[in-house]
N, C-alpha and C positions, 0 to 999 in steps of 0.2 A: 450648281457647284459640283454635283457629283455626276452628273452628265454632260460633259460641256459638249459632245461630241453634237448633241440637241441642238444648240448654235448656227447662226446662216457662218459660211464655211469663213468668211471673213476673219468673224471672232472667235471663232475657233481657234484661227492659226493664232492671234495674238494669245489666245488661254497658253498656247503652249510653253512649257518651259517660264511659266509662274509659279511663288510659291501662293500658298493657301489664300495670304493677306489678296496677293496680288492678283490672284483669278476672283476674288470674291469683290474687289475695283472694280473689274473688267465687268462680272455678273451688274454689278448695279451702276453701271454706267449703261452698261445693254438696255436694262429694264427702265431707268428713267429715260431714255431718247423713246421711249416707247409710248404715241397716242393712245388712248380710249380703244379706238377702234384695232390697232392696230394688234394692242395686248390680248382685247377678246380674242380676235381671230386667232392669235398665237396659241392662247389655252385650248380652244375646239378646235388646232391640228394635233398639240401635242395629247390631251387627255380624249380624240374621239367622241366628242360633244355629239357629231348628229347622231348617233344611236338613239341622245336622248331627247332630240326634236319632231322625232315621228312625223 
């Protein structure tokens, strides 16, 4: 919500010119189209995960 710029550029441009209700739709319509697999990967680009895979 507070970084939507994090976003594939897609949804991004739909973020734009939402109010709060309507980007925080947008946020969790993003996250529920999102598999298992797909979400991990998502978290180890955005928080840098292999640091901690050694």
């Amino acid at each position: 919500m507070n970084e939507p710029e994090v976003l594939p550029t897609e949804w991004y441009d739909m973020s734009q010119n939402r109010d709060q209700a309507g980007r925080a739709r947008l946020v969790c319509d993003y996250i529920a189209g999102m598999t298992d697999r797909f979400a991990i990967e998502e978290h180890r680009k955005l928080f840098n995960l292999e640091l901690w895979n050694g």
